[in-house]
ZAMARGU-4260 file (C-alpha; in steps of 0.2 Angstrom, whole numbers, plus 5000, padded with zeros to 4 digits):
<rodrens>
0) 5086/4942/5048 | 5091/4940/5067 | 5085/4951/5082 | 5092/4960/5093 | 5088/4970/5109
5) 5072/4978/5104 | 5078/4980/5086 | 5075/4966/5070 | 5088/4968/5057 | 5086/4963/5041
10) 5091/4960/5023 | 5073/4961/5014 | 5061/4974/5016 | 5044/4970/5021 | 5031/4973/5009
15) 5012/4974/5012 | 4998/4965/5000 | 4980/4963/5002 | 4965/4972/4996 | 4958/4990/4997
20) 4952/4992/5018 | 4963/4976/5023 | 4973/4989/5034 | 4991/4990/5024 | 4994/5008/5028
25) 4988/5008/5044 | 4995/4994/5050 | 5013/4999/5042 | 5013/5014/5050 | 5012/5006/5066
30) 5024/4991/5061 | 5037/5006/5054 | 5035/5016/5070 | 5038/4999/5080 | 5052/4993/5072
35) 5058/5006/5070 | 5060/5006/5051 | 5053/5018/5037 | 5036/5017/5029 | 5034/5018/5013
40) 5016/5021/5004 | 5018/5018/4985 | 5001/5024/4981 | 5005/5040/4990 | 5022/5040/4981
45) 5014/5040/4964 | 5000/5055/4969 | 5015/5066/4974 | 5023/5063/4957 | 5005/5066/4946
50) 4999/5079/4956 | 4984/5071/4959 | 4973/5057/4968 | 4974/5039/4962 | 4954/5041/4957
55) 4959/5056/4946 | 4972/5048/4936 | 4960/5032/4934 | 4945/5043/4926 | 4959/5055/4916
60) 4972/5042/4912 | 4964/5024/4915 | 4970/5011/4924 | 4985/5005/4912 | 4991/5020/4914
65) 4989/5019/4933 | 4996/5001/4933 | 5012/5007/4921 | 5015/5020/4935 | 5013/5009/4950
70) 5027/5000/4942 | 5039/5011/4938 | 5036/5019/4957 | 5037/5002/4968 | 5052/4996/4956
75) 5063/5011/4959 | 5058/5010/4976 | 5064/4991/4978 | 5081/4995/4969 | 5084/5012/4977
80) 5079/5011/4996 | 5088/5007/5010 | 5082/4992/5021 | 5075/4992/5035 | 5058/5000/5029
85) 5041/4993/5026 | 5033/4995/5008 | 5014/4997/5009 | 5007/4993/4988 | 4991/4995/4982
90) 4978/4984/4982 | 4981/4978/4963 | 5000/4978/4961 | 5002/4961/4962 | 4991/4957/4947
95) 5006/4966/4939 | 5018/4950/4934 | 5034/4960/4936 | 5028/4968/4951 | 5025/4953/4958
100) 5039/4944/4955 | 5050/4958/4962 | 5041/4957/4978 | 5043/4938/4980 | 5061/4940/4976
105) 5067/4956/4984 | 5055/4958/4998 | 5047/4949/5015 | 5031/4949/5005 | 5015/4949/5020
110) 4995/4948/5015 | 4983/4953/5026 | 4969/4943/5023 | 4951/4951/5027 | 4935/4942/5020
115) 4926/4952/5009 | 4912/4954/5022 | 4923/4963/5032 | 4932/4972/5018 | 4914/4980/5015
120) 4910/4984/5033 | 4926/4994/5033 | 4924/5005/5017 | 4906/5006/5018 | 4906/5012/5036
125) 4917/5026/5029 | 4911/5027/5013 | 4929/5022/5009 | 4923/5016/4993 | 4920/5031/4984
130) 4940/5035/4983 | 4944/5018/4977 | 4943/5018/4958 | 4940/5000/4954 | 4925/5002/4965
135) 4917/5017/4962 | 4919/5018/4943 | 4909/5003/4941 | 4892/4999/4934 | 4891/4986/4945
140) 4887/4987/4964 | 4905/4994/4974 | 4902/4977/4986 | 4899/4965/4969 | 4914/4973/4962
145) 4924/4971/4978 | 4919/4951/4980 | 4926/4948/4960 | 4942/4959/4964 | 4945/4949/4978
150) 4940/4933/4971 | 4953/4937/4955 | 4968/4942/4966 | 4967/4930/4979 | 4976/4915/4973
155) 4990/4928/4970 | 4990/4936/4989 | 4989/4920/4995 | 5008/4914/4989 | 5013/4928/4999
160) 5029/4923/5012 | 5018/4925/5029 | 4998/4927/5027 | 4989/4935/5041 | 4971/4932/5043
165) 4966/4948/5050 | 4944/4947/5052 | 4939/4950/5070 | 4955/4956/5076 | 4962/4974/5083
170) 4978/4983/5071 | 4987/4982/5087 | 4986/4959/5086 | 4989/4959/5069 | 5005/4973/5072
175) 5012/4959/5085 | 5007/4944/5074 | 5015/4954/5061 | 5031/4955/5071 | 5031/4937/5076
180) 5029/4930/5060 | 5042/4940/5053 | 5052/4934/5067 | 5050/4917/5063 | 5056/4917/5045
</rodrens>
């Protein structure tokens, strides 16, 4: 990857990890719009091909049915796109091994990392949670379920190529710290 005037060119497409509410769509939007590059949703890939929301295919299908989807979508995506764009997964795809391992190969692979306190703040201010599956089709409290997601998952976001800790900072810090580390690399 070099830059230019204004422009970053690169070989890799960037891909965006982190929980539910750590800002990945938003913040790709604005990185894509920025740079100049595509932005990509895989989880708003896959509810165009069902035909319905993520929570509808969770309570009608399950989550291994989700997951195999969420595979088969982010790998055509990574053998079929054409770079520069920015990928935005879902919060869970990296638990998926082959997932993962394409994302660390084929990708800059970029983790926002929010702490669960702030996770919570954002979902429950907008009562975000109720559209997240994992969350909300829980016996267990949505913030309870949120801490032992997190908790599960983090050792795996944290291998990412660039990790940006994003608590107490605005999207538009984290776009340029974003930009900067890709830079960098």
């Amino acid at each position: 990857m070099y830059k230019g005037q204004n422009h970053f060119y690169i070989k890799r497409p960037v891909a965006l990890v982190g929980m539910p509410g750590s800002g990945k769509s938003t913040i790709g939007r604005k990185l894509a719009r920025i740079l100049n590059f595509r932005f990509i949703d895989s989880d708003e890939l896959i509810e165009q091909e069902a035909g319905k929301k993520i929570s509808d295919i969770f309570k009608d299908s399950g989550e291994s049915t989700f997951r195999a989807m969420e595979m088969s979508t982010i790998l055509n995506i990574l053998e079929t796109e054409d770079v520069p764009y920015i990928l935005s997964t879902g919060g869970g795809a990296v638990i998926t091994p082959d997932i993962y391992n394409a994302l660390q190969q084929k990708t800059i692979l970029v983790y926002f990392n929010v702490s669960t306190e702030e996770l919570w703040r954002r979902l429950a201010l907008e009562k975000d949670y109720i559209s997240r599956p994992l969350l909300s089709q829980t016996d267990d409290h949505p913030k309870k379920r949120l801490e032992e997601l997190m908790e599960k998952r983090s050792a795996v976001y944290g291998q990412s190529h660039i990790v940006i800790d994003c608590d107490g900072k605005e999207p538009g810090d984290i776009v340029e710290e974003t930009i900067q580390k890709i830079g960098d690399l």
